[in-house]
SENU-83372 format. One record per residue (C-alpha): residue number from 1; residue in three letters; z, x, y. Coordinates in nm, 4 decimals. Example, Ala and Ser with C-alpha at 12.3 -4.5 7.8 and 13.67 -1.06 7.14 Angstrom:
2
NODE  pos  code        pz        px        py
NODE    1   ALA    0.7800    1.2300   -0.4500
NODE    2   SER    0.7140    1.3670   -0.1060
//
This chain:
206
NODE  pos  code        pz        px        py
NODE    1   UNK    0.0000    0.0000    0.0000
NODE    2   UNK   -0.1278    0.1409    0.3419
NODE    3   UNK    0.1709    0.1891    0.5995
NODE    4   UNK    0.1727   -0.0411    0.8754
NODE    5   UNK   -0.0914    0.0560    1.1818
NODE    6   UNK    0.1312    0.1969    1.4728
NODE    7   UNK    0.0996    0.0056    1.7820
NODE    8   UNK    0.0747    0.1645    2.0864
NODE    9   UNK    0.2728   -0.0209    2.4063
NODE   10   UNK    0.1638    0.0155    2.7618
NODE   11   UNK    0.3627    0.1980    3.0005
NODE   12   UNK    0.4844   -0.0177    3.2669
NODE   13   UNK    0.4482    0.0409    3.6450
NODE   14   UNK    0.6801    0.2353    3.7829
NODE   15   UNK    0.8273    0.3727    3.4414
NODE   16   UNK    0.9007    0.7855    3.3841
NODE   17   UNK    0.5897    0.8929    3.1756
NODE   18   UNK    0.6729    0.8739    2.8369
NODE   19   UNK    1.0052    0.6551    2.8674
NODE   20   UNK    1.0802    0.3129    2.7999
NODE   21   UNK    1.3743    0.2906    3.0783
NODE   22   UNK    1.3629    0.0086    3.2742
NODE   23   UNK    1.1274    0.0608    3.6206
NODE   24   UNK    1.2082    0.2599    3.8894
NODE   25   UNK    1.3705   -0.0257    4.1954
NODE   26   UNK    1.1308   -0.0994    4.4979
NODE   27   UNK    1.2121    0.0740    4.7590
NODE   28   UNK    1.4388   -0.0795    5.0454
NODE   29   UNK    1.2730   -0.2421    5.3607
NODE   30   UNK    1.2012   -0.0003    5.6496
NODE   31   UNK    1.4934   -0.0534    5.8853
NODE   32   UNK    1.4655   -0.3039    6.1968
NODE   33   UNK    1.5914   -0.2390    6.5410
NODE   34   UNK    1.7740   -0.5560    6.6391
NODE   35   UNK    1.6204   -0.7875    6.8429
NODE   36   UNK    1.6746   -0.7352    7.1923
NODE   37   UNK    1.8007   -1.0237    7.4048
NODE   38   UNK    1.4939   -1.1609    7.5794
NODE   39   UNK    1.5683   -1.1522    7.9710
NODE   40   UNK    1.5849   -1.4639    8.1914
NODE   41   UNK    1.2618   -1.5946    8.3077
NODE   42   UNK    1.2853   -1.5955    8.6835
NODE   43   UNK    1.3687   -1.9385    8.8221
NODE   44   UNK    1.0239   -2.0674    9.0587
NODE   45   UNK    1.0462   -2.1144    9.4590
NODE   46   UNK    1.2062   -2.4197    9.5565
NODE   47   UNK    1.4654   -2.4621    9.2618
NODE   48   UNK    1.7516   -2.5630    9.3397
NODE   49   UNK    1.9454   -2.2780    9.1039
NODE   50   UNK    1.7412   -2.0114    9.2780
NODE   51   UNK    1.8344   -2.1788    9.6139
NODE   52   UNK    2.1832   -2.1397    9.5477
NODE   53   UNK    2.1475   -1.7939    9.3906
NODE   54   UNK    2.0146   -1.6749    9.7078
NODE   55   UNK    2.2690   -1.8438    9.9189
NODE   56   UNK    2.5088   -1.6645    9.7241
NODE   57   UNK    2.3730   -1.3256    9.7724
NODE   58   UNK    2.3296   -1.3738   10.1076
NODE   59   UNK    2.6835   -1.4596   10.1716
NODE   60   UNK    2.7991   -1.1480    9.9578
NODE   61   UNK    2.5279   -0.9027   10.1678
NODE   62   UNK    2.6873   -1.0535   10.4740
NODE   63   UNK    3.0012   -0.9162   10.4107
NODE   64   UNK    2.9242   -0.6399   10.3109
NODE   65   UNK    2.7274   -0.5845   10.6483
NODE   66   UNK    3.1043   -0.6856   10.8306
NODE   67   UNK    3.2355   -0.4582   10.6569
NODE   68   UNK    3.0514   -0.1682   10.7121
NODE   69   UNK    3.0892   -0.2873   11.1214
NODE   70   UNK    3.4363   -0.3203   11.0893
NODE   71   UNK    3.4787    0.0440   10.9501
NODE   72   UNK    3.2413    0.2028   11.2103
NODE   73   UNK    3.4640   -0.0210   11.4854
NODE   74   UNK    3.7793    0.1782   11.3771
NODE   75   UNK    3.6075    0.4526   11.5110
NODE   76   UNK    3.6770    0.4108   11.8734
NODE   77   UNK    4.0637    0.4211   11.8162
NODE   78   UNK    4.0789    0.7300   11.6518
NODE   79   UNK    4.2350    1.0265   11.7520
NODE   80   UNK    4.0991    1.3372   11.8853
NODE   81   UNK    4.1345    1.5366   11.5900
NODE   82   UNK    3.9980    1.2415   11.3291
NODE   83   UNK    3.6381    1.2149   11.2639
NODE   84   UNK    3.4618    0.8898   11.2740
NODE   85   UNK    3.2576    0.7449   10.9989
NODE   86   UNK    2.9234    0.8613   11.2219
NODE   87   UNK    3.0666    1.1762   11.2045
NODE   88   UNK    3.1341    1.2047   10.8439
NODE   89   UNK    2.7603    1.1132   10.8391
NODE   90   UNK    2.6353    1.4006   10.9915
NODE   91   UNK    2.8532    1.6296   10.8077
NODE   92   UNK    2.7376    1.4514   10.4525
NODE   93   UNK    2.3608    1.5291   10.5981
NODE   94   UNK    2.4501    1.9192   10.6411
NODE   95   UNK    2.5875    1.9415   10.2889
NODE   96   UNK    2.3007    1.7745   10.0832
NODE   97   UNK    2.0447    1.9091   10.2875
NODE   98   UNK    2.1906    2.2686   10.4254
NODE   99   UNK    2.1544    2.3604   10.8189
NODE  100   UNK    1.9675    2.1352   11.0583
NODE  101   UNK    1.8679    2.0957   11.4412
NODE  102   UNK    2.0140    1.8784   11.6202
NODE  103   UNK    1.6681    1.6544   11.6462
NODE  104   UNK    1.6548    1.6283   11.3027
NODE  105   UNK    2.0186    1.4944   11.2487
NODE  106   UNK    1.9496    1.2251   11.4750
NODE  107   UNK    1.6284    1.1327   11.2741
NODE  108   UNK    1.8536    1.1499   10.9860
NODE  109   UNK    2.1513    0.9590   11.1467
NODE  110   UNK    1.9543    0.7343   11.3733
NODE  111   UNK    2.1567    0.8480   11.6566
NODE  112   UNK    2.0169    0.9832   11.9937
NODE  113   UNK    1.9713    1.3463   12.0187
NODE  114   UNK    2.2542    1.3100   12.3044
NODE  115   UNK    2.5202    1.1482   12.1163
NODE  116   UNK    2.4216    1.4076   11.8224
NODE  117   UNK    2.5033    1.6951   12.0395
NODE  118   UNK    2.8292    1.5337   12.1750
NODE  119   UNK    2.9625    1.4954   11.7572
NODE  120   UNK    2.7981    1.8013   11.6867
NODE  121   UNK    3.0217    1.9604   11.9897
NODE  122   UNK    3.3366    1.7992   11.8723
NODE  123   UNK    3.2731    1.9116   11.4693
NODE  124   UNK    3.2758    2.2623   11.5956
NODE  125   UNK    3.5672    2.2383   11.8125
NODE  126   UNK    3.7646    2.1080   11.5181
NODE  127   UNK    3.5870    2.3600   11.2935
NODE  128   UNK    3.3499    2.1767   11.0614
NODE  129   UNK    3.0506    2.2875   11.1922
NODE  130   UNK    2.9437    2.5993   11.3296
NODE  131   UNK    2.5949    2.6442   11.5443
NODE  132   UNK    2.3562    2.9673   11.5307
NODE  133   UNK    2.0221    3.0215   11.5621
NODE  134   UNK    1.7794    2.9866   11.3093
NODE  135   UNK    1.6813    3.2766   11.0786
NODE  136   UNK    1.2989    3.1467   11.1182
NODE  137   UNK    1.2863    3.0340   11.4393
NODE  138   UNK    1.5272    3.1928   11.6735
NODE  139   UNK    1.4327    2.9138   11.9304
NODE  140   UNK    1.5851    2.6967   11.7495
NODE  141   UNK    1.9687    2.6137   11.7291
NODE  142   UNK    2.0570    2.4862   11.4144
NODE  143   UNK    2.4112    2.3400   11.2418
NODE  144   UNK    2.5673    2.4270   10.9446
NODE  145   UNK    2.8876    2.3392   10.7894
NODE  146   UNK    3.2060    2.5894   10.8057
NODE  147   UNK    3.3947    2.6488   10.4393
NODE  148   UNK    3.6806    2.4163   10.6340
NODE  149   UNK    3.4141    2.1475   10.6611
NODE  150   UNK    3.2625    2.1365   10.3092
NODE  151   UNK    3.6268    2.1003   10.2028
NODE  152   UNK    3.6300    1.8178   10.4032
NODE  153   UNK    3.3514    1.6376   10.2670
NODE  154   UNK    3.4334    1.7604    9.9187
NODE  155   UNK    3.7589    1.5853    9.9344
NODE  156   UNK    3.6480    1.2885   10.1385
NODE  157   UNK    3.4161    1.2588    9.8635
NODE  158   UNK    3.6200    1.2657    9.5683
NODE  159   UNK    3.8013    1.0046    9.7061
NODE  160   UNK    3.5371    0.7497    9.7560
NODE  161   UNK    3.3981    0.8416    9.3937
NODE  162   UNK    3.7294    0.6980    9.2590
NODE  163   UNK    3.7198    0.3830    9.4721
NODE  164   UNK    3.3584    0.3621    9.3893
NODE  165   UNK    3.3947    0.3790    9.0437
NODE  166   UNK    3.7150    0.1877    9.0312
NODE  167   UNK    3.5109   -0.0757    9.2113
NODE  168   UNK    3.2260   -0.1055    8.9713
NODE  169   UNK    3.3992   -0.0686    8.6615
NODE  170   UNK    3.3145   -0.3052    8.3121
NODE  171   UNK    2.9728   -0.3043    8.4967
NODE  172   UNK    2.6918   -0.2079    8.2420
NODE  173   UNK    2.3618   -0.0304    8.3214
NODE  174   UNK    2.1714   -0.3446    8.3340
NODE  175   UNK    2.4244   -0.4676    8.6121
NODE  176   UNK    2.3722   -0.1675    8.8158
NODE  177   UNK    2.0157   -0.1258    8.7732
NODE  178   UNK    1.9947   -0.4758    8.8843
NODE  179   UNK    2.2144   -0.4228    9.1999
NODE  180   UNK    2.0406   -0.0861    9.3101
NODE  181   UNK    1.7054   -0.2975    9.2792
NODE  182   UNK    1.8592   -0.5461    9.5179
NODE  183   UNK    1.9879   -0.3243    9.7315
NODE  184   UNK    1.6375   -0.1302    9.7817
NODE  185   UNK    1.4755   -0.4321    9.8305
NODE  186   UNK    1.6896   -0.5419   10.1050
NODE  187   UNK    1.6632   -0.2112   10.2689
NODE  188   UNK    1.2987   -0.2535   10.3214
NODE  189   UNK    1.3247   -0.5626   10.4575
NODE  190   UNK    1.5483   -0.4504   10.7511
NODE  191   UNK    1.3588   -0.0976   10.7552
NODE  192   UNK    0.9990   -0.3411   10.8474
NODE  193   UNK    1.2038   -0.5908   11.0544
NODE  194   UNK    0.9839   -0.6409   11.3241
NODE  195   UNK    1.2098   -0.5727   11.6909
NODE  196   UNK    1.3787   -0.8878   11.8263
NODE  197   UNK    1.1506   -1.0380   12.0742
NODE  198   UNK    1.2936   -1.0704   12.4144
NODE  199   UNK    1.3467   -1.3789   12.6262
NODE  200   UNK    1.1120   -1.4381   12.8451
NODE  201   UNK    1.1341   -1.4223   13.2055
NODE  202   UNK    1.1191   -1.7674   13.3605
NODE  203   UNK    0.8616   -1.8138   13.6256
NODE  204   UNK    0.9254   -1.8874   13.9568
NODE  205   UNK    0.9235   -2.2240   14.0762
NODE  206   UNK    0.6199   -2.2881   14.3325
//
């Protein structure tokens, strides 16, 4: 009697060559980022959620804007040794940007070249600022800001960095990105302003 015929099985996909083990797994699903959160469609002109969005900012810019008057109104009862907040400004100018003319502070500062040189003459008497002439043009006078006076801003600005921060705190990057977009926006609009027209002259009566 003839043995039995041997029957040859197939291998199956994704089995070892020459194994019967069971097949390899599939492999695991690329990973997914999670879905972002989709951002709020921008309400249209005239809705009334907008509306009151706006009003909202407006009211919040406005104090801001009293605020910032109130702190430069402080200025005129300080003493003759305290600097104002104009001041300050100047002196921030000469330590991001190094020496300057006086001309070019007042760009800077939006000041007039004539109440530039009167801070500029009072920083150097208290001895944050020292004058020389430039080392390319000697015809020019230029400012620059004493060790004593990059203290002073370095501590002045340490201080606000804290209250800054402080102030912002538990506000993401989305926040601030928003705010700063804001915030540049609104500058432009009071950097085109067109000048306030002036009343006009009433005629004389015939």
């Amino acid at each position: 009697m003839s043995p039995a015929p041997t029957v040859k099985r197939a291998a199956r996909p994704g089995a070892a060559k020459g194994s019967d083990s069971a097949p390899a797994p599939a492999p695991a699903p690329a990973k997914q980022d999670p879905p972002t959160q989709p951002e709020r469609p921008e309400s249209p002109a005239g809705d009334p959620q907008r509306t009151a969005e706006l009003d909202e900012l407006g009211r919040a810019f406005r104090r801001v804007f009293r605020s910032l008057g109130r702190l430069r109104g402080r200025d005129t009862h300080l003493g003759g040794s305290e600097l104002s907040h104009a001041q300050f400004e100047l002196l921030i100018e000469l330590y991001e940007r190094g020496e300057l003319p006086a001309g070019e502070l007042a760009v800077a500062a939006r000041l007039t070249p004539a109440t530039v040189t009167q801070m500029l003459e009072h920083l150097a008497d208290c001895g944050h600022v020292e004058r020389a002439r430039s080392d390319i043009d000697r015809r020019v006078v230029v400012s620059r800001l004493t060790p004593q006076g990059k203290r002073k801003i370095e501590a002045k600005r340490v201080a606000w960095q804290e209250l800054w921060e402080s102030a912002l705190a538990g506000m993401g990057p989305r926040e601030l990105g928003a705010a700063t977009r804001v915030m540049q926006r609104l500058g432009d609009v009071f950097e085109d302003a067109p000048a306030a027209e002036s009343c006009p002259e009433p005629r004389p009566r015939a």
